[in-house]
N, C-alpha and C positions, 0 to 999 in steps of 0.2 A: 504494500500500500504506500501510497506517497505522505510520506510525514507530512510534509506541511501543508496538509487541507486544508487546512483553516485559517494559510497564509497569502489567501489567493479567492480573489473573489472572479467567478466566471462570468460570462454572457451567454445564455442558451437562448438556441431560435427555435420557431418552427414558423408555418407559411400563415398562421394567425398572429402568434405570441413570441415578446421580446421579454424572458429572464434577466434582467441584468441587477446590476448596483443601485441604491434608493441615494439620490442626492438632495441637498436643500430644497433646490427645485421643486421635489415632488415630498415636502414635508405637509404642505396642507391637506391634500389629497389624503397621506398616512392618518392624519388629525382624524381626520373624517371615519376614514373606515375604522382606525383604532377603536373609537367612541359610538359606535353602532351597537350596540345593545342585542341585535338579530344575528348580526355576524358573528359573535362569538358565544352564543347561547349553551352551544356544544363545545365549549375549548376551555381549556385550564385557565387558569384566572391569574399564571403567572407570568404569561407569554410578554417578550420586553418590550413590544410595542405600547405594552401597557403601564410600564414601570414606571414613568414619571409623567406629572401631568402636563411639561411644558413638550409638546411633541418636537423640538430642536433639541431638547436635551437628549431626546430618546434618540435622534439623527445621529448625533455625536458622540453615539454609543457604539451605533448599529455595527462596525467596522475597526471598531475598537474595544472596549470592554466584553461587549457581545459575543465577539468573534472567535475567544476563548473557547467558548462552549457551541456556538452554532454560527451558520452561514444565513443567513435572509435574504433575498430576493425580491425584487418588485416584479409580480406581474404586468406587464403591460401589454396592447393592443398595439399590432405592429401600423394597422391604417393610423390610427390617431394618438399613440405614445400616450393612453390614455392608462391612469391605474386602475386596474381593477382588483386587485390582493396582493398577498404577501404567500410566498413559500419558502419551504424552513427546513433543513437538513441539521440534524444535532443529533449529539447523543453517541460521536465518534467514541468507538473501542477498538482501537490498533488492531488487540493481541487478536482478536475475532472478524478483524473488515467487516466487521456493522457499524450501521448508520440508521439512525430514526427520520421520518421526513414527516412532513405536516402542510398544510396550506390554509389561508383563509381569504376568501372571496368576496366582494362586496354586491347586497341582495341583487341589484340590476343586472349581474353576469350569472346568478343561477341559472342551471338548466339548458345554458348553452355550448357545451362540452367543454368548459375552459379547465375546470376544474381536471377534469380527465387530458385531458393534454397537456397542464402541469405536470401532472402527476409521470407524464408519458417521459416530460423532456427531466423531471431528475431524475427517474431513473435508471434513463439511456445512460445519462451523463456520469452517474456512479456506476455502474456497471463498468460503463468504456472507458473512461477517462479517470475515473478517481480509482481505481483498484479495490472499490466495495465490493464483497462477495455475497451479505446479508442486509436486507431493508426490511425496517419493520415501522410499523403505524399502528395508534389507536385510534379507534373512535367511540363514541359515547355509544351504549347501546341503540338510544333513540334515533341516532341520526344513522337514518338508512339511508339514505343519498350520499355520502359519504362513503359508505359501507357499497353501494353502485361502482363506485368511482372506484376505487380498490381493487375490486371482483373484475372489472373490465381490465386493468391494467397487469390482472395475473395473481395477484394477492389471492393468500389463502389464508384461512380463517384457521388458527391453529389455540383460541382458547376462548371460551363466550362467557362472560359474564365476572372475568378478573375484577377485581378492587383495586383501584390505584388513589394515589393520592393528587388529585389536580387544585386543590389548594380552597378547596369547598369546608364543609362546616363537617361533612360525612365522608366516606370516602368513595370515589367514582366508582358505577359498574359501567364496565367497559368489555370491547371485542379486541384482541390481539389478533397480527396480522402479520405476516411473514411472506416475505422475496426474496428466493433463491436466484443466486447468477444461474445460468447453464450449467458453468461446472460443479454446483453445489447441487444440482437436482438430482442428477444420476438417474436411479431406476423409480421415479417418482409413482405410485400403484394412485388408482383411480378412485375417486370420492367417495364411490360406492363399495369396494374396497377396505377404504378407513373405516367405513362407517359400519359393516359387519364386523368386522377385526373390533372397533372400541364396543360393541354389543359385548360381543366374545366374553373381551377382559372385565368387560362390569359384571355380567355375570359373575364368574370365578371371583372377583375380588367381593361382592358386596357383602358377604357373612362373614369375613375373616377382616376385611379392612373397615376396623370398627377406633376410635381417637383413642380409646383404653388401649386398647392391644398394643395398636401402635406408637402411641406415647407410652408404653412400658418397656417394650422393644427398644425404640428409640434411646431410654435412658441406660440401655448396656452398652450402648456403644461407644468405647473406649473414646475418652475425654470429654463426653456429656458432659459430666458432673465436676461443675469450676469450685475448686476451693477459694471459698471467700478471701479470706487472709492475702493468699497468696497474690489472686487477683488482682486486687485494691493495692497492694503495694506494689509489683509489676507498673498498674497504670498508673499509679500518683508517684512515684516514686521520679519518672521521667519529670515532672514539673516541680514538687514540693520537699522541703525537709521533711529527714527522717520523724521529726518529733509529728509536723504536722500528720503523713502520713500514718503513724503510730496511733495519733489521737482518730483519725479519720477509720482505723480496722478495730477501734476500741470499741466506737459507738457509728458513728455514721460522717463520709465526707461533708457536709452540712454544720454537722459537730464541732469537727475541726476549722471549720470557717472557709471551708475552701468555695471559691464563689460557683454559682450555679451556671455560668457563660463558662468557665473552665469542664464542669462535667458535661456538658452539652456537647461540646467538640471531643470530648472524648470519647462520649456515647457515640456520636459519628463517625467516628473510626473503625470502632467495635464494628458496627452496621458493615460498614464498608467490608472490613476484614471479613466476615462470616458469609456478606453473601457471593464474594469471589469464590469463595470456598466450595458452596451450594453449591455454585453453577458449575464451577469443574467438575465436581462427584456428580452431575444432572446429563454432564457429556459422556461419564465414560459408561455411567450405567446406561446409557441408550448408544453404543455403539452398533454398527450394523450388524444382525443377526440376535441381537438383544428381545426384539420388539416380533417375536412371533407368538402366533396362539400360542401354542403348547407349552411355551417355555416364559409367556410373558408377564406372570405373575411374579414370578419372584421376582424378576426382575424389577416392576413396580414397585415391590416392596421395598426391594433394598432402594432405590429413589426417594419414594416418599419417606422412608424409615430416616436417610440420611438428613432430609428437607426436614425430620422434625428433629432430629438430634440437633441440627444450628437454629432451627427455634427456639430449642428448649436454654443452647447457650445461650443468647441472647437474651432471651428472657432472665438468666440467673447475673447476666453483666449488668446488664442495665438495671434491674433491681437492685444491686449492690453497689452501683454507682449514683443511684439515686438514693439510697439511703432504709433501703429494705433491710431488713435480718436475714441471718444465711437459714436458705432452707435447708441445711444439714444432709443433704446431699452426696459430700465426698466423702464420705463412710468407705473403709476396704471393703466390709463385710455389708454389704446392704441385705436386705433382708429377698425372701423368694420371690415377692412381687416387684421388687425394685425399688419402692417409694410407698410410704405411708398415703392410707386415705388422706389424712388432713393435708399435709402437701401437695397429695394431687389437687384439691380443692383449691387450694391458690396459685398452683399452677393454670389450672382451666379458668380461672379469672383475669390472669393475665392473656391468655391466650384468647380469650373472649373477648380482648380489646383488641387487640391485632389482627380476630376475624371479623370485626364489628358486629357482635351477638347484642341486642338488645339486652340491656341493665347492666352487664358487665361493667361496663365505666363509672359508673356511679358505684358499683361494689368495689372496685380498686382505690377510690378516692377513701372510703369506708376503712377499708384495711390500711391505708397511707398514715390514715389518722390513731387510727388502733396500732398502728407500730411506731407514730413519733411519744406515744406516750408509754412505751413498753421499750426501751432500747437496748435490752439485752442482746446479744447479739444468734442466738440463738433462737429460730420461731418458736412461738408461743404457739403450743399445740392444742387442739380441739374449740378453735377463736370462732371458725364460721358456723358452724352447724350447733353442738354441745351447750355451748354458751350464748348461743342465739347474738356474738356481738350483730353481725349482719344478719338482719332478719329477709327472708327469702330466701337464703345463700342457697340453700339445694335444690330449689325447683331452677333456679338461672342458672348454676352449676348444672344441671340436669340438662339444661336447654342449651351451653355450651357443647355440653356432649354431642347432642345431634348434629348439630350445625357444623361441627368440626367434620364428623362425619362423613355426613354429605360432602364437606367442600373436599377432604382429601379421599373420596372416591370420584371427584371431577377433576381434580390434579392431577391425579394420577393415569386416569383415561387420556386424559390431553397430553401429559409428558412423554407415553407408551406411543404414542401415537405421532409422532410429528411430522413434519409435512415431506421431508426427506433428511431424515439420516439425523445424527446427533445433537447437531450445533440447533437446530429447531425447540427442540429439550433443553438444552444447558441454557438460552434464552427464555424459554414460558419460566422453567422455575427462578431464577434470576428477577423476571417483573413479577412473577407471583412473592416472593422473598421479602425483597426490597421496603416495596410502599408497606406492607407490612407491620417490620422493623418500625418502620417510620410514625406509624400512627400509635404504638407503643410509647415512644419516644416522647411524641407530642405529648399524650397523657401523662405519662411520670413529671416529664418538668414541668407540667402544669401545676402539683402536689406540694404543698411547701413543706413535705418531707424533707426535700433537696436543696431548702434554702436558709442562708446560716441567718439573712434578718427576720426570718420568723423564731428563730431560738433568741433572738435581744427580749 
């Protein structure tokens, strides 16, 4: 791939449409479509045409600060160099030649193929010219004209109804969307094909791929289970003194004073770290010959099994980074089920944030508070159910159950299944992962467990 994509802005034609560079000249036009209310109904709410409200500030970005992370494009009208949208290439990963693309159109050029012939000229242009081997797009479920545009252009639908995080109040149900170069399709089998084959695998998995099972499973697997201690001083040890770090694995970093902008970025790290990790175990368990009937179950298992063993990390970082008690965990000897009832129960409250289960978050906030007044470092065993501190706790514990369920016997049809060959897998679980992660995040630091001016 050519390193410096993102140091090089192109001009794409075709016998309608002029791709090129957005200069001052064409700032008011941007004003306009940016602040259309209809245009971006369907689109993340964090896109930079949006970022500041002086539209010359956003000009003076576009090619600079911007360009960091993505390339943008003015569509324009080759008869009348008129603007009609914006298209958007981001999201470069060397080590994989993928690239994400997007577009946004203003309502007077719907319906007139502009849209699909954007979509046409990036990615000719990534395929031939920029050395991309993988494009991928989302769209909102609702927006099926979109989802038109895609399908015409070759796009396969390789996971429906993912959560992402587009900067909403909830998190997005969205359609994942996958482009293969030529060289990356190979022996690509027929829709109807996938579509017996993932019957197949639900079958076989639906009895046995149950969130018990597999979150039990999951915690054998050799470095599931993070010792606190060790942790905490691993990660604070890089930024603070020993004393602080000492006082931070006595009681809690928040304890210690260490500010909440400090564990944020570290929590980000974590994130980052784990889900590279996913997504390489997502590739090699969906090598070719991995994803047949007969043998395709295990294979899901050991996937998904992997995909919750870096939930469950994750889940035990961030908690102990935010100022949770150790669930006791790193035991040599753990016991025949692997984890006590009561910890699986806050376990699946955590995890019930990160699937967006209904009452889950409002139970984590519950437990944040029942653990900044119990700082022992060690959980306080039998809190949700026994002791009624969280009243409900086992009918929403109960309903985490299902939901998880369900969602990792759709994961895992989707991961077994991809549109050709690996690299399709080691990307769904990667965006399945990620926003995740993220919506975890946002809740904890939301908690003034994690914050040292709520202990003044």
């Amino acid at each position: 791939m050519k390193t410096q994509f993102f140091q090089s802005v192109p001009t794409l034609e075709s016998e309608r449409l002029i791709l090129r560079r957005l200069t001052q000249a064409d700032a008011d036009a941007l004003g306009s479509l940016a602040h259309s209310d209809v245009v971006y109904r369907y689109l993340p709410t964090f896109l930079y045409e949006q970022k500041y409200p002086d539209i010359r500030r956003v000009m003076d970005g576009l090619y600079g600060e911007c360009l960091r992370d993505s390339l943008i494009l003015g569509i324009f009208l080759r008869e009348n160099e008129r603007l009609c949208g914006l298209a958007e290439m981001y999201g470069l990963r060397n080590a994989i030649h993928k690239i994400s693309i997007g577009y946004r159109l203003a309502e007077p050029y719907w319906g007139k193929g502009i849209a699909s012939e954007t979509v046409s000229l990036m990615t000719g242009y990534l395929f031939r010219e920029a050395g991309i081997k993988i494009i991928t797009a989302s769209t909102m479920i609702e927006n099926k004209a979109s989802a038109r545009v895609l399908m015409k252009n070759g796009f396969s639908l390789v996971y429906h109804n993912a959560a992402e995080d587009w900067g909403y109040e909830a998190l997005t149900a969205t359609d994942k969307w996958v482009l293969l170069s030529l060289q990356e399709q190979g022996n690509k089998g027929t829709r109807r094909s996938r579509m017996s084959k993932a019957d197949e695998i639900r079958e076989k998995l639906k009895d046995s791929l149950t969130a018990d099972n597999i979150l039990l499973t999951a915690m054998k697997v050799p470095g599931v289970r993070i010792d606190r201690d060790r942790f905490l001083r691993k990660e604070l040890s890089l930024f603070f003194a020993e004393d602080v770090v000492d006082r931070a694995i006595a009681s809690n970093p928040a304890e210690a004073g260490i500010p909440k902008e400090k564990i944020n970025g570290i929590a980000q790290g974590v994130i980052n770290r784990e889900a590279n990790q996913v997504t390489g175990f997502s590739v090699l368990a969906s090598l070719p010959g991995a994803a047949l009937p007969a043998a395709v179950a295990g294979a899901v298992t050991a996937d998904i099994v992997a995909y919750f063993s870096h939930i469950l990390r994750v889940i035990q970082e961030l908690a102990y980074l935010y100022g949770f008690a150790d669930f006791g965990l790193n035991g040599e000897d753990p016991d025949e089920q692997g984890i006590d009832p009561d910890t699986m129960d806050q376990i699946m409250i955590f995890l019930g944030v990160m699937f967006g289960v209904r009452g889950s978050g409002p139970m984590l906030e519950k437990l944040a508070g029942f653990t900044a007044k119990h700082t022992a470092k060690k959980l306080v065993k039998h809190t949700l159910r026994k002791n009624a501190v969280i009243p409900g706790a086992e009918k929403i514990i109960a309903a985490i159950g299902i939901r998880l369920t369900k969602q990792m016997l759709a994961d895992a049809v989707a991961s077994a299944i991809p549109v050709a060959g690996s690299v399709a897998s080691g990307l769904l679980m990667y965006a399945l992962f990620k926003p995740r992660c993220m919506k975890l995040k946002r809740k904890l630091k939301a908690c003034t467990l994690c914050d040292p001016a709520s202990r003044e």
